[in-house]
C-alpha positions in Angstrom: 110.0 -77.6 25.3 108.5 -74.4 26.5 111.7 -72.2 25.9 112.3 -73.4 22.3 108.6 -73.5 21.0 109.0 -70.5 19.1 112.7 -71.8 17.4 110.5 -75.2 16.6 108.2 -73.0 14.5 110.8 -71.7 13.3 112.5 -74.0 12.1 109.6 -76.9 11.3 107.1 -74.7 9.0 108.3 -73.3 5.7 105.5 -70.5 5.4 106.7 -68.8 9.1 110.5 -69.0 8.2 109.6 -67.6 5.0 108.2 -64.8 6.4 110.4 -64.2 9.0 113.2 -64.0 6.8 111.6 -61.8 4.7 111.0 -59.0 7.2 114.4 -59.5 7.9 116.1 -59.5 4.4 114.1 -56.2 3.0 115.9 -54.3 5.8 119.5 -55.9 4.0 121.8 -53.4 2.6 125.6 -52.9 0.9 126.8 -52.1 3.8 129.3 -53.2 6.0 127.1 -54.8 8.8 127.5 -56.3 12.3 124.8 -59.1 13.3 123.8 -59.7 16.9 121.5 -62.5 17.2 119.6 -63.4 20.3 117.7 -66.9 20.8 115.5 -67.4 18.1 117.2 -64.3 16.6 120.2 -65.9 15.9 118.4 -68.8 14.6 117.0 -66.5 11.9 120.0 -64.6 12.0 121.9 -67.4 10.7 119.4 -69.0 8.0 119.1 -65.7 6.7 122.8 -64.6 6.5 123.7 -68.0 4.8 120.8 -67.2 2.3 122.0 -63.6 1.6 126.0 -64.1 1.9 126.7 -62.7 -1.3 125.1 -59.7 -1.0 125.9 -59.1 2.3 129.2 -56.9 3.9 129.5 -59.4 7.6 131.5 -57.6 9.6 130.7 -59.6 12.6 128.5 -62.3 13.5 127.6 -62.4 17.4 124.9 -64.8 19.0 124.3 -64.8 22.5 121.8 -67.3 24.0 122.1 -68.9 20.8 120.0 -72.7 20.7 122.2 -73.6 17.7 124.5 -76.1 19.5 121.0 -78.3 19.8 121.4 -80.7 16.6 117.7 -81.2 16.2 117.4 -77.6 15.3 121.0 -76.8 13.4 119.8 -80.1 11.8 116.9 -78.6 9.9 119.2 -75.5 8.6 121.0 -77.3 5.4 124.9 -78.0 5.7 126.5 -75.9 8.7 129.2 -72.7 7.5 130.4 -70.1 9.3 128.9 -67.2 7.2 131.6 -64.9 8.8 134.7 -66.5 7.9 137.9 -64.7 8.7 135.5 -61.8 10.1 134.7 -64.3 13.0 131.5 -65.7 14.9 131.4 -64.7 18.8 129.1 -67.1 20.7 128.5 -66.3 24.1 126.6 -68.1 26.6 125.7 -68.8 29.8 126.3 -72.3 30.6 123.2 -72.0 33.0 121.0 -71.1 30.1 118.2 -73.6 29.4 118.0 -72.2 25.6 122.1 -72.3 25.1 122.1 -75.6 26.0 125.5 -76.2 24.2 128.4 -74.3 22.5 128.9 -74.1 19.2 132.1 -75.9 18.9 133.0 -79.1 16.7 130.7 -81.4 18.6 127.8 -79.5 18.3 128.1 -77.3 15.4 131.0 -78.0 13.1 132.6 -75.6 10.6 135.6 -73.8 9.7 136.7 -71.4 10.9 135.6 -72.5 14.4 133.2 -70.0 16.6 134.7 -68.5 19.5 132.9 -69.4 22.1 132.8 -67.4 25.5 130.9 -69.9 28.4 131.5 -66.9 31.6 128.5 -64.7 31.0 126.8 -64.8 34.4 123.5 -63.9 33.4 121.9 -62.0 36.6 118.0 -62.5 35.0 115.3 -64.5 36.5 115.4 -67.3 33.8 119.6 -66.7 33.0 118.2 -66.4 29.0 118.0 -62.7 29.0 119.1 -60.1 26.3 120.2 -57.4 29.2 122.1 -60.3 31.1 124.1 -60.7 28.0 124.8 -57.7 26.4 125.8 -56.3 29.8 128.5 -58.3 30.1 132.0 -57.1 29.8 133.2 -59.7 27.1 130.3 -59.3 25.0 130.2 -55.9 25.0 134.2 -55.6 23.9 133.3 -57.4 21.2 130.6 -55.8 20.2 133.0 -52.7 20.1 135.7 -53.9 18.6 133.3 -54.6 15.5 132.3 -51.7 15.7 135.8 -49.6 15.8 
């Protein structure tokens, strides 16, 4: 309960979405982009790229410690898409992660395409939710890269 309050918020009060998002879709451009969402991040990552699709260039869509897998949150976020389509969604996680609880495959968060899911990060920080512990992995990074390239 502790580890998800803030995704609760989130995801329970209209007026602190609202305004989440819209720090985050004033900052939206043309451009070809490449999202990397983090815990709550790729919560609001996701609500606000399914909002903004058609003005948006997705590249890539990468979560890492992502709580999406957890129905009673993906439940309050409107019919489930994969907002990257062809482009792909890279969900990595470490399976020891109290936040990333599940992947987001077709029990837990179903759409087409599917999500690539990568469960071998080996999170070396205190609580295994980390940013560092995930963005220093090998896999992660790659595909961070590739997007990039």
């Amino acid at each position: 309960e502790k580890a998800l309050t803030d995704v609760f918020v989130y995801v329970t009060y209209p007026a602190v979405r609202k305004q989440i998002n819209a720090i985050i879709e004033a900052k939206l451009t043309a451009e070809p982009t490449i999202v990397i969402g983090h815990s709550l991040g790729s919560v609001v990552a996701y609500d606000v790229i399914m909002k903004n699709r058609a003005q948006l260039d997705l590249v890539k869509f990468v979560t890492v410690g992502s709580p999406l897998g957890i129905r009673a949150i993906s439940s309050k976020l409107g019919v489930l898409q994969n907002p990257a389509g062809a482009n792909g969604w890279y969900n990595a996680y470490d399976e020891r992660d109290v936040v990333a609880l599940n992947p987001l495959d077709n029990r837990f968060f179903p759409v087409t395409p599917s999500i690539k899911n990568y469960n071998s990060v080996r999170n070396s920080t205190d609580n295994r939710h980390g940013i560092v512990g995930y963005l220093d992995d090998p896999d992660v990074a790659a595909h961070v890269a590739a997007a990039l390239a």
